[in-house]
Structures are given as C-alpha cells and as structure tokens.
N, C-alpha and C positions, 0 to 999 in steps of 0.2 A: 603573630598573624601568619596562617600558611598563604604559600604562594602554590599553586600550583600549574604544570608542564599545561594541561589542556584542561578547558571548562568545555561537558558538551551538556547544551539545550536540547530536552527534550527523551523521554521516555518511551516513547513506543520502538517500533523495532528497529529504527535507524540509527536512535540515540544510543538504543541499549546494545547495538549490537558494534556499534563504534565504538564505544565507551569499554567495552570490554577488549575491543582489538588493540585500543591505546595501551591500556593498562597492562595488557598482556605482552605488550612489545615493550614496557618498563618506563611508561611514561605515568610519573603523577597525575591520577586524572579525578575531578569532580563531575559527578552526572547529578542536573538538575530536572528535576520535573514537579507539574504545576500542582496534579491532582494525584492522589492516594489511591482513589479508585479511579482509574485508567477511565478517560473519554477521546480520547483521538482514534485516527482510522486506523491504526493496529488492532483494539479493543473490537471494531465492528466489523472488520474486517471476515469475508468469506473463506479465506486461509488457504485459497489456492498457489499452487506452483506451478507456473507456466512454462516448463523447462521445453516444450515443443516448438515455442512461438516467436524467438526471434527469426527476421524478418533480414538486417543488415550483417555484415561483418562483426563490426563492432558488439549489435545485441547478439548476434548465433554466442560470438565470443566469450561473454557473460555469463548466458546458458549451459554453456559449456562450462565454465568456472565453477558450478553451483551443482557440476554431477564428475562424478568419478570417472576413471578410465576402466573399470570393469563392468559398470552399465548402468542402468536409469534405476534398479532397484536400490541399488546402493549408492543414492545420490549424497550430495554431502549434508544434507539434511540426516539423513542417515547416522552419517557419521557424529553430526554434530551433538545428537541427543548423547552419546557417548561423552565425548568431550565436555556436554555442559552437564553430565548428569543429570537428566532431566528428563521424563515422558513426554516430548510435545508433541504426542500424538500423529507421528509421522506415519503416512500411510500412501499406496498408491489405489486410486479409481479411476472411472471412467468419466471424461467431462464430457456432455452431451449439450450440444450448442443449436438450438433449435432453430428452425427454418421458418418462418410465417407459411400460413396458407396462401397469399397473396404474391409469393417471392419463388422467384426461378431454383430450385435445388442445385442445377448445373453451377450457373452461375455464380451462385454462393461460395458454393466449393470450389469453382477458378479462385474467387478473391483472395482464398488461404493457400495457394500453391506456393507463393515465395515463404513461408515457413519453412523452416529448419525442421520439422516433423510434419507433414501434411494432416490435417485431418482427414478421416476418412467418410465418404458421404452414406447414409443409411437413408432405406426407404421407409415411408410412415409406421409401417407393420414392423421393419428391424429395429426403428425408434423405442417405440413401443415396449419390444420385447425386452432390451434393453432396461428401457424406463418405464415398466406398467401402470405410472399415474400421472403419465401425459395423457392431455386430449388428443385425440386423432384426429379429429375435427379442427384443430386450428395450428396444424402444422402440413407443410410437404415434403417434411424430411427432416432430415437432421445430420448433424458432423457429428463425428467422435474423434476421441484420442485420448489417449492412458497422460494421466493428471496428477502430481503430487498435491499432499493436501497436510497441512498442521494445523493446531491447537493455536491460532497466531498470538496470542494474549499471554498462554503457557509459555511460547515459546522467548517473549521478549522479557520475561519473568524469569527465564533460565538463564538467560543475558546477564539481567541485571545481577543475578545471583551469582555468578562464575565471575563476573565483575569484580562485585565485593570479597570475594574469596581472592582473589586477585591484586587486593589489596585498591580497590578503588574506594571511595565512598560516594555520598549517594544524600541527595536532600531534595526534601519534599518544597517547596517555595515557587511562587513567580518573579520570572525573570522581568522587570521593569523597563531597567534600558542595556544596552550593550553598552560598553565601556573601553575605552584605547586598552586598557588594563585590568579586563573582567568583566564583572557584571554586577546590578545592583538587582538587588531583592526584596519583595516584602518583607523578608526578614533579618538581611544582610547584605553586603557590599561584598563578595568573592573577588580574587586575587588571581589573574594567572597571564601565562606569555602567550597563550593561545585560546580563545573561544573559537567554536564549530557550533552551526546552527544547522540543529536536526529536529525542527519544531514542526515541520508538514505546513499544513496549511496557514499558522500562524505568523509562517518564516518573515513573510514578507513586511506586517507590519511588523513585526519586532525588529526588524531590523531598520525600518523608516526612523524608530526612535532614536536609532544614532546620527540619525542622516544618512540612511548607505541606501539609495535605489538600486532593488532587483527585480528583473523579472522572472518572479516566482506566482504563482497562481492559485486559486483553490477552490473548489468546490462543494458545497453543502450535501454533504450525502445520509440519505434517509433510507432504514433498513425495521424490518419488525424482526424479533427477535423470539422464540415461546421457550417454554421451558421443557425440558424432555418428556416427549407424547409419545402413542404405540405407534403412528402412522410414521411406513420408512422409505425413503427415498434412497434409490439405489445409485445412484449419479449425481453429480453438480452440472445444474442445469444454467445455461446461461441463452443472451440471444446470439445468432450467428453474426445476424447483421447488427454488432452494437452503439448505438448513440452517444455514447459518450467521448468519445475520440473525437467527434463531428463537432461536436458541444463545445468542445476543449480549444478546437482551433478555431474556430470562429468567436468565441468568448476573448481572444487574443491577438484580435485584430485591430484592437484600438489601448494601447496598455496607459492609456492617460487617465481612461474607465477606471482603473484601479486605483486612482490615487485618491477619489474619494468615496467614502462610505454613499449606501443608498442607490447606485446602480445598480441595473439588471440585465446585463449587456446580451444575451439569448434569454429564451425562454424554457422552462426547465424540461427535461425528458426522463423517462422510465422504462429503463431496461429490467424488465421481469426477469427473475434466478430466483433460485433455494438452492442452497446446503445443509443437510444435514449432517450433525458433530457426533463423534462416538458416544455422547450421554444422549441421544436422543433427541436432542434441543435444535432449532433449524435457526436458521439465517434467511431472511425472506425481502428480495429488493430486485431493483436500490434504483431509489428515484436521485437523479443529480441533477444540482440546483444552483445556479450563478450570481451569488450576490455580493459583491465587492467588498461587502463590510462582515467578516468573521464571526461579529455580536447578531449577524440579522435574524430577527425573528421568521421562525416557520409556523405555519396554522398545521398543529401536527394533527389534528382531526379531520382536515383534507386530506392530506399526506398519506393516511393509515389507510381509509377509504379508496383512497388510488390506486395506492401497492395490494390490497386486496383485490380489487378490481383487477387489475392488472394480472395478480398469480393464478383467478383463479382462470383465466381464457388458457395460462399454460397447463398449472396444476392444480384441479379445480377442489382437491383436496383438501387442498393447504388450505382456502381462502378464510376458512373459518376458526382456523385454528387458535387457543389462548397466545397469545402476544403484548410485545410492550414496544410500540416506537420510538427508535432510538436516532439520534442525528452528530452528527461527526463532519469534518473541514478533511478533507483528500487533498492534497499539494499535487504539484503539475505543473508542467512545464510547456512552451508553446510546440517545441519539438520531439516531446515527449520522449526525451533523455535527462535526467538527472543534471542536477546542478553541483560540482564538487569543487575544495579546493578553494586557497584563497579568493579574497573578496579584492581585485583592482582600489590599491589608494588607501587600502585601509588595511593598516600592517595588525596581524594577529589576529585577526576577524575570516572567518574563514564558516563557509556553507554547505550541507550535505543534506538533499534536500529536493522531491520535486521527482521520484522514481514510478514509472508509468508499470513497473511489473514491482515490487519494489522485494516480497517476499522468494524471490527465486533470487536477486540481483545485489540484493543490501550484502549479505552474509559475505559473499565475495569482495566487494567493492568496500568493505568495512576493511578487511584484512589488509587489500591492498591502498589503501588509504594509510593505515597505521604505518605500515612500510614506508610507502611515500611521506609520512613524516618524520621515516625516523632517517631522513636522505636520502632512498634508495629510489632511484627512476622509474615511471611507470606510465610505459604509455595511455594506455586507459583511462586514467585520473586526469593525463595532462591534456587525451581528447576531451574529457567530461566538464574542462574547467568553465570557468565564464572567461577565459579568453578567445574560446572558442567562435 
C-alpha cells in the first residue's frame, strides 16, 4: 500500500499547478480529480492575466511574482510554456473595460487609480476604434490597458503533464471524505501525511465532510461558449464597473447562510464580456449566481437568454452567435485573498483555495507553497493562512 508525502484535491489550475510544484521540490505527490473532461472554473474560465491590477502591497507583490525583471512581455507565463513544454497559448492584448452610458467616465477611471498599472481612460470614438464591435450607443467610454491572456484549460493540462513527468501520478476518482490520513474514494482509500484542498468551489463542503468549518465561498457562474466563427473580436471586453465583487461581499455577510443547502443570500448579477481564443471560438458572460448548495439547479434557458440579452447592448454581434451554455462553481473568499496553508486543529489537512485573480497569482504562490513545505519561511503564505 503507497503512502504518499502529499494528496492534492482537485484538477483545475490550482491543483495542477501545486501538484507539480510539490513533486518537483521531491515530494511524493498524488493529484486527484473528479472528472475526465474538466468542468470546474479553470475549464470556463476567460483566461485572462491581470498582471496590472493589484491594488495592496501584498497583491502588487503577487503581480509582480508572476512577471520578470526584464518586462511584461516576458512574463513568467512566458517563461513557463517553456518549462512546461507546452503551447498555452500565451499572448499579450488589449483589455477594454466598458463604461455604461448612464456612468461618469471621470469617475470610473478615479476608482482604478490605486492599481499598480492604471488604466487608461478612452473616449466612445477611441473605444470604438480600438474595439469596432462595440456599440457606441451604450457606452461613455471605456478604460484600457495591455492584458495577458492563455489557453487556461491548455494550460492546467501542461501542469498536470510536467507533473507526471515529474514523477507524480494522477487519478481520475471522487474524493468522498477527507481523512486524518488521506482520503477515501469512489474507488479507493489513498494514504498520505499531507492532503491540500484545491477543489474551488467545492472546497467548502468537502471539507464539512470531515468536520473542519471554513470560510470558503462560491459562486454559480454561467458562460455561453461557440465554436470557432469568422466574426473577431480584437480585445477582452469586460464591465468597468463589475458586480461581482459587490455580490461576493455582501453574499458573506451572514456565513451561517452557508451551512445549509437551498439559500439565496443576493440575487444574481450579469456582467456582460467576451473573449475571443486563438481557434476562433469566444467565451461569452458571465452571469454570477449565489446559491449555497454546489448541486443547485440553474433554468439554463433563462440564463442563455440573459447573457444574450445582455452581450448584445455591448456586442450586439455576438448575441446571435451558435453557442452551448455552460455553468461552473468559482471559489472566493470574503476578503478576496486566497485561502493557504494548514487548516487550525487539524494536523495534515491543509487548504489552497478561494484566489480572486487566481490565473496571474496560482503559478507563483504554487512555487512558494512547495517551498513552504519543504521548511523554508514565507512570508506571503504565512500572510495568506487562515490564521490570519
């Protein structure tokens, strides 16, 4: 029967990009994940890098981790597709964060000045030229600033692949319950001195199955997806003023809400965006949705109708376009920093989990995690813990 150093939960980019920092720091590691074909928010994810946008110390700090000292072209995304061997489609664009017609331009653009890269504010007509399938009519402007962008699906694939080269292994199964001493499975009882839970949105109840309360969060998030079309979108459009931050901290003001299935503690919002992916194919969203219980059903035939509605007052182009709606669980946190680092009381249980940028922020914070477990001090992980 193997034992192994560390068991990590969870496949999308946090699991897989931990999982390969363990193994590669020379720790025995298993990486489980539930489904074959990927459905968590890595999968649906819009694949931006927001290396512009911290806001504190601490996040600039992050952002900074996640690019080189000879400049934003060669960020470690960069580097990294090297390292993992891998095309995940790393690239730099322009992200164009739209103004409503109803909303002050000035003032917008105050809200983003404590950014470590400011955006810069553009007039309807510089929008426009920019992005020539915005409406002009239902904007006053717009912000820009130069935006990394991957393959994020590709890229947690790379992950787990450098993993296995790495001498990790890798099993398809759900995780049932967490264990003083592993974990059990649909299909097995695993063995080890360390579990790390990097399941997203899941995190929270899987971990109630041990008995361990956290506050960990999540959100139902709904996206249409098409398959590669001629029409091409020259920017990742997002809103300036976004709802979901708003949504996040007020959904979190009562955490008792969460203990049982069937609440709806806000009511859901829809920040209109698209990206489009180097095949063609767009990402078109994203309505977030508050419902306590991870199983909750969505009437995705309202849902599709909304975000249609919705894209097309931006991009009235898109609204028509062949698509498949698709829905995913986003993890989060009340203060929208990540969750790292042993679990208080509960020796070898340990959580990674709840990253409000998570693709610019994991890659870094994976590395210095491994570190930090193989004894070496780190401030960052020790600010990220839950004893904070």
């Amino acid at each position: 029967m193997k034992t192994y150093d560390w068991i990590v939960v969870g496949g999308g980019i946090a699991g897989a990009a931990l999982a390969y920092e363990l193994a590669k720091t020379g720790f025995f590691v298993l990486l489980l994940e539930q489904y074959s074909t990927p459905q968590n928010a890595t999968r649906y994810s819009y694949g931006g890098l927001a290396y512009w946008s911290g806001t504190t110390t601490l996040t600039r700090q992050l952002c900074e981790d996640a690019m080189s000292t000879t400049g934003y072209a060669y960020a470690r995304y960069h580097i990294l597709s090297q390292e993992l061997d891998a095309d995940i489609e790393f690239r730099e664009l322009d992200l164009l964060l739209t103004i409503s017609a109803a909303s002050d331009p000035e003032a917008t653009a105050a809200s983003y000045n404590h950014c470590a890269i400011p955006p810069r504010l553009l007039s309807v007509q510089e929008a426009c030229e920019l992005e020539p399938l915005l409406n002009r009519e239902a904007i006053s402007g717009a912000l820009t600033v130069k935006h990394g962008h991957i393959h994020p699906q590709k890229t947690a694939q790379a992950y787990i692949q450098a993993f296995e080269r790495a001498g990790g292994e890798m099993q398809i199964t759900q995780v049932l319950q967490v264990l003083q001493d592993g974990v059990k499975t649909t299909t097995a009882t695993f063995h080890s001195a360390n579990v790390v839970i990097c399941a997203g949105g899941l995190s929270r109840q899987l971990l109630k199955t041990a008995g361990i309360p956290i506050k960990l969060y999540f959100t139902h998030a709904e996206i249409i997806e098409t398959p590669p079309v001629d029409v091409q979108l020259r920017t990742l459009v997002m809103p300036a003023n976004v709802q979901r931050f708003q949504l996040e901290a007020k959904s979190t003001q009562v955490d008792e809400l969460w203990n049982q299935p069937g609440n709806e503690p806000v009511p859901p919002i829809l920040d209109a965006g698209a990206i489009q992916f180097q095949d063609g194919s767009f990402r078109i969203g994203q309505i977030s949705r508050v419902l306590t219980d991870p199983h909750g059903k969505v009437n995705s035939e309202v849902s599709e109708k909304w975000l249609r509605r919705s894209i097309k007052q931006i991009l009235p182009a898109l609204e028509n376009l062949p698509g498949t709606w698709y829905h995913c669980l986003v993890a989060f946190n009340s203060d929208r920093l990540a969750l790292i680092g042993a679990i208080p009381g509960f020796d070898g249980v340990h959580v990674f989990a709840g990253f409000s940028n998570p693709l610019v922020i994991v890659p870094p914070l994976a590395k210095r995690f491994a570190n930090f477990a193989a004894g070496n001090e780190d401030e960052i992980i020790t600010q990220l813990s839950l004893h904070r």
